[in-house]
C-alpha positions as CSV (number, residue, x, y, z in Angstrom):
1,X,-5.6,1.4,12.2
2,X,-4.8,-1.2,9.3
3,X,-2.1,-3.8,10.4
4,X,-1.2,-6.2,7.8
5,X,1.8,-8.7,8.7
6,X,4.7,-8.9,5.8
7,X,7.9,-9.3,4.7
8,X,10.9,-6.5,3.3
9,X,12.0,-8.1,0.0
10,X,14.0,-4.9,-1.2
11,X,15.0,-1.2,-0.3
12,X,16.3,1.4,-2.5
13,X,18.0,4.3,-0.7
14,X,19.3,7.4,-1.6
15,X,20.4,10.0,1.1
16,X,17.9,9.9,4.3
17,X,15.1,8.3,2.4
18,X,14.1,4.8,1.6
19,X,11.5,3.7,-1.0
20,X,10.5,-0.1,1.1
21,X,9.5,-2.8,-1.2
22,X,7.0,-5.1,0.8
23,X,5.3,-8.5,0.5
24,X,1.9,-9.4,2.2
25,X,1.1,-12.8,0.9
26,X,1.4,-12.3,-2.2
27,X,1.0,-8.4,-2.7
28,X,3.4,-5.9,-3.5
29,X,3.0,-3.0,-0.7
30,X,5.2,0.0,-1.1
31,X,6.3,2.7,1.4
32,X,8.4,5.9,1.8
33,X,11.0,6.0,5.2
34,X,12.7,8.5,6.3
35,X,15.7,6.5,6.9
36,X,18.1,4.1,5.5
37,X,19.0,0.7,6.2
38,X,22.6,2.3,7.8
39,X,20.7,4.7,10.1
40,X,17.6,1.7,11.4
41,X,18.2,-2.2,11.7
42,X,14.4,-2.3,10.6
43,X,15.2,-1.8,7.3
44,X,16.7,-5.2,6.4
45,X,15.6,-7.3,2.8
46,X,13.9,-10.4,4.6
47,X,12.8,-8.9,7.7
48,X,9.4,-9.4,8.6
49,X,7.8,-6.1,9.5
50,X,4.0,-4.6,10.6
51,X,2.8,-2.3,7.7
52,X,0.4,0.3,9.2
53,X,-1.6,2.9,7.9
54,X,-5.0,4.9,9.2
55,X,-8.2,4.5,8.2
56,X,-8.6,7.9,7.0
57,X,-6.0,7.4,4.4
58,X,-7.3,4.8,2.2
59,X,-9.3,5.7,-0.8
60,X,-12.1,3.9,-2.6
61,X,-12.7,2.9,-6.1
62,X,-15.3,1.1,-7.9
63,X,-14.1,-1.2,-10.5
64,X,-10.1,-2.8,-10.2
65,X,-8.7,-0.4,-13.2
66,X,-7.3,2.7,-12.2
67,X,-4.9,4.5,-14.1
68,X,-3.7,6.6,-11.0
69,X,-0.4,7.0,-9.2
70,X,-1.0,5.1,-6.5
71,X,1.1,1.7,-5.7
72,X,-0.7,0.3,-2.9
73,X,-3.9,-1.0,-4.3
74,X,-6.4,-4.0,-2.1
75,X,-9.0,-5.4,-4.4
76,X,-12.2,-7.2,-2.8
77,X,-15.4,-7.4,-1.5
78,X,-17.4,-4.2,0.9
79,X,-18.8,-6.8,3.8
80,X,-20.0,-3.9,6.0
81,X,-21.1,-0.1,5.7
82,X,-21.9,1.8,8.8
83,X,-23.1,5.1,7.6
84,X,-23.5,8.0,10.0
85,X,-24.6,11.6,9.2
86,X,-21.0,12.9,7.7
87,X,-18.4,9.6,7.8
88,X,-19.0,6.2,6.7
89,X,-16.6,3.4,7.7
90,X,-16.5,0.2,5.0
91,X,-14.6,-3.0,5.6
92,X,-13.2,-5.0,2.5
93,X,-12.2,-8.3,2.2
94,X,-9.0,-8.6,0.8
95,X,-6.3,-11.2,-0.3
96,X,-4.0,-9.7,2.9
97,X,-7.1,-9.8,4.8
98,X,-9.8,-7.2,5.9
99,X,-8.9,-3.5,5.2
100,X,-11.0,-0.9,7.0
101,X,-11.2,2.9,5.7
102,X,-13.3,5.9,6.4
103,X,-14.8,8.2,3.7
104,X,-17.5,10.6,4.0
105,X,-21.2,9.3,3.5
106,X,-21.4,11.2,0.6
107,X,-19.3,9.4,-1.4
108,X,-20.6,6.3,-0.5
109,X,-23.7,7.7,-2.1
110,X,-22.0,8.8,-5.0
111,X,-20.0,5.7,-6.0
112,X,-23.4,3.5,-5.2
113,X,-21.5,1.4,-2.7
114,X,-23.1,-1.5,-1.3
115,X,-22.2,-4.4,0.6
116,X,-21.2,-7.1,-1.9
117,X,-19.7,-4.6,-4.1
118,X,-15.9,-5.3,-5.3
119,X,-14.0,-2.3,-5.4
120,X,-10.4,-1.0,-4.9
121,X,-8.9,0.3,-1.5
122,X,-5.8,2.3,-2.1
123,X,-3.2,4.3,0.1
124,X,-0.5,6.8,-0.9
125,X,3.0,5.0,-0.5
126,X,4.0,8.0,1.5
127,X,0.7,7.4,4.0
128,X,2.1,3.5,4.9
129,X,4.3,3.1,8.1
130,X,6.9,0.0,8.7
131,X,7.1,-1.1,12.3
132,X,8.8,-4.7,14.2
């Protein structure tokens, strides 16, 4: 799992959802709750929170312009690739620190990844979780 340390700086609610605006040094992180700051206490602007989210779930780029939908976007360095036969897990070094994702070993082929390379880690706002 990714864990990255930050802090709520605004919430915009409407019925049982919550779009959760979140700051990690100086990055913008957003995620999708099913809940509202009247139904958790979690949900509070200024409260420091955990954002989570699995390896699985963040995507790879080459390159740090990407017209795509995706909010939640870690630019940086690969510093490792350990390929197996089907998966291949990279680490990235990132202003919020390392992010770690999983993708199969044929993409790494495909996109040419090596270690050194910059490229983009994203993940869906709907894949991120908030916990204390």
């Amino acid at each position: 799992m990714n864990k990255l340390q930050g802090t709520i700086n605004n919430i915009i609610s409407n019925e049982s959802l919550s779009l959760v605006y979140i700051t990690v040094n100086d990055l913008k992180i957003t995620a999708i709750v099913i809940d509202t700051p009247d139904t958790s206490p979690l949900l509070q602007k200024g409260k420091a929170i955990t954002v989570i989210f699995k390896e699985t779930e963040v995507i790879i780029g080459t390159g740090t312009n990407h017209t795509i939908s995706m909010q939640n976007k870690f630019v940086g360095p690969i510093i490792s690739i350990e390929s197996k036969a089907l998966l291949s897990k990279l680490i990235i070094e990132t202003s919020v620190g390392k992010i770690t994702s999983i993708i199969t070993t044929n993409a790494v082929k495909q996109l040419k990844l090596i270690v050194g390379l910059e490229v983009t880690a994203m993940v869906k706002t709907n894949e991120i979780l908030v916990t204390e």
